[in-house]
Residue, then its C-alpha position, 0 to 999 in steps of 0.5 A: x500500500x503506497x504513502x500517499x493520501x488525500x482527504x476531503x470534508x463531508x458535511x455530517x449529513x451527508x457522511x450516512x448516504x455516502x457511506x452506505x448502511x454498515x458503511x458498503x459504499x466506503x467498503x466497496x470504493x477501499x476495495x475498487x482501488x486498493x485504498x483505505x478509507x478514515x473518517x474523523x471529524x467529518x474529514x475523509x483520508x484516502x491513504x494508497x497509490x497516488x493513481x488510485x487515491x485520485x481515481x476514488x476521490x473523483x468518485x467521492x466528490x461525484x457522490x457528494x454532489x448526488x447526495x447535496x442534490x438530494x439523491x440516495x446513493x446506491x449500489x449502482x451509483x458506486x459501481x458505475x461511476x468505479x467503471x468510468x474513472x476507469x474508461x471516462x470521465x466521472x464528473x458527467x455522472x453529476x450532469x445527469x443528475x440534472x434532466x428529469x423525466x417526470x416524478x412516479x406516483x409516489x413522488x420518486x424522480x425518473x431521470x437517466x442514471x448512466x450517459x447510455x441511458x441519457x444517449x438514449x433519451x436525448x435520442x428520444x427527444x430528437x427522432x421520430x423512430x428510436x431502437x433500444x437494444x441491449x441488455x435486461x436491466x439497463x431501462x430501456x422499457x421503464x424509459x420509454x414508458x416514462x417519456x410517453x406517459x410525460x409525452x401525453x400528459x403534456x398534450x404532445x400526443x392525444x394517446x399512448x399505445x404499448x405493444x409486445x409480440x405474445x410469444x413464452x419465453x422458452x415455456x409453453x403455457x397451454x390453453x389458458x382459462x378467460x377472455x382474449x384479454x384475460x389470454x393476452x395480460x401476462x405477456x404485457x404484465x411488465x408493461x403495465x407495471x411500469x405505467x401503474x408505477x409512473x401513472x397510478x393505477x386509477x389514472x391508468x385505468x380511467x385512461x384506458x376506459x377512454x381509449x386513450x391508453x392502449x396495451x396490447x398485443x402486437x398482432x392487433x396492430x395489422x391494418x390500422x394507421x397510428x397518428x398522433x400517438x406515442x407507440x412503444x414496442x417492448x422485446x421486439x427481439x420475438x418479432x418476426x421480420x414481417x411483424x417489425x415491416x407491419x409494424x415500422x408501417x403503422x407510424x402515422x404523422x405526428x407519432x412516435x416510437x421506440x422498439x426497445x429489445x434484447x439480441x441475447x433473450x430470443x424466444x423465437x423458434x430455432x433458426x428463426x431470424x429476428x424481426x429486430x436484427x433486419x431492422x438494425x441492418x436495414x434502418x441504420x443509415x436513416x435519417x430522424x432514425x436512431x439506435x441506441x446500443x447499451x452495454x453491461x455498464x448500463x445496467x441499473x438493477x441490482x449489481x448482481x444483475x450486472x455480474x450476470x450479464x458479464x458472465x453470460x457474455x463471456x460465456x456465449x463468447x467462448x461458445x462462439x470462438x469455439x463453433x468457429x474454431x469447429x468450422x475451421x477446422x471442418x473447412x481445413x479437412x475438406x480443402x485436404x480432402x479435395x486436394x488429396x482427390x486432385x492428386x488422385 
């Protein structure tokens, strides 16, 4: 452990949100950079490598902006900004603090917490038509909700569709008892989730009544022209290549929309080719069209959902270096063969 150190002030109540409960956030930047962390008086001593003193008292001061602007610090506001002093710039993490989506019906602000997801509601912001892809857990869903629900209850659009291919995710779920309706809700349960969460459930519900707010099953999209309307298409990744066309087709004028999904999570039949990947290849160069990748960094659930994601990566990534080194060496085999045919 090196010699040099650094210390900062931090108000007394701010001491308890910085260090986290039984002190997890101090605990887990010590041990991102190797560095011991003491506390006397309200004056922080970071003790440790030179670089890596420097690198966590970036993160301090950012989380002490957070806190001074009245935000909770969390697993993930540490962990992120732990992975930027490495590849960033850290003190961006505080400028997103400063665009606000909307408030959920409890009162919680909804705003970017990571520059993927700020890309991704600028984005939104400018185009008419905008891809969110990446992995679960990074908004891309909860986002787009909450700029259309802000959309509408702005007057901007008179009303919001939701939609969602109903495909089982790797389950066959047999006849279920009901209605059609009653049939459909639990593949777009997520979708209502997030709108009783921003919305409440009885302005939902009376939004509903009225038509103004409609969630349902992509196949009911065929044949209808959506204008002034906010639509967002969630796991567009089970679309097949004609839904997303039929889709794409729909967009009426003063409308908007965001086909959000996840390349990794298919639960198309084997072989099947995604709707969503032809139009990432088809679209790209579009104009008032944008696409937004997001990554494991972007992650906003809990920080195990993140570890989960790497791992998952690096495992289908391994599985893929090896299918090609089979193909290699197949194509190796067949070249010796056929030469060895010449020679006969």
């Amino acid at each position: 452990m090196g010699s040099y150190f650094e210390q900062i002030e931090i108000p007394d109540k701010h001491i308890q949100n910085i260090f986290g409960q039984f002190d997890k956030n101090m605990k887990n930047i010590e041990k991102s950079y190797n560095i011991t962390a003491v506390l006397r008086d309200e004056i922080l001593k970071l003790t440790g490598e030179e670089d890596n003193v420097k690198s966590a008292m970036e993160v301090i001061r950012e989380m002490l902006k957070l806190s001074e602007n009245g935000n909770a610090i969390t697993d993930q506001n540490i962990n992120y900004a732990v992975s930027l002093s490495k590849t960033g710039d850290v003190s961006s993490i505080s400028q997103l603090d400063k665009d606000m989506i909307c408030h959920t019906i409890n009162g919680k602000p909804v705003k970017a917490k990571t520059l993927g997801q700020k890309k991704y509601v600028d984005s939104i912001d400018k185009n008419m038509i905008v891809f969110g892809v990446g992995p679960a857990g990074t908004g891309k869903t909860y986002l787009a909700m909450a700029k259309a629900i802000t959309a509408f209850k702005n007057n901007e659009v008179n009303r919001i569709i939701l939609t969602r291919p109903a495909i089982e995710a790797g389950e066959k779920l047999g006849f279920l008892p009901g209605d059609l309706q009653s049939k459909v809700d639990p593949y777009l349960r997520p979708l209502y989730d997030a709108l009783y969460e921003i919305m409440g459930a009885e302005s939902f519900l009376k939004n509903m009544e009225k038509g103004l707010i409609e969630v349902a099953p992509l196949a009911y999209m065929r044949g209808r022209t959506l204008d002034n309307a906010y639509i967002v298409l969630d796991e567009a990744q089970n679309t097949t290549p004609a839904q997303m066309k039929m889709f794409l087709t729909r967009i009426g004028f003063g409308s908007k929309a965001i086909i959000t999904g996840d390349l990794s999570q298919k639960d198309l039949p084997k072989d099947a080719v995604s709707g969503l990947e032809v139009a990432l290849r088809v679209l790209r160069k579009i104009d008032d069209i944008s696409i937004v990748e997001f990554s494991s960094d972007d992650v906003v659930r809990h920080p195990l959902v993140q570890k989960i994601v790497n791992a998952y990566e690096e495992y289908e990534a391994k599985l893929a270096n090896k299918q090609n080194d089979r193909n290699k060496d197949k194509n190796q085999a067949k070249s010796f063969d056929r030469n060895n045919h010449k020679r006969k």
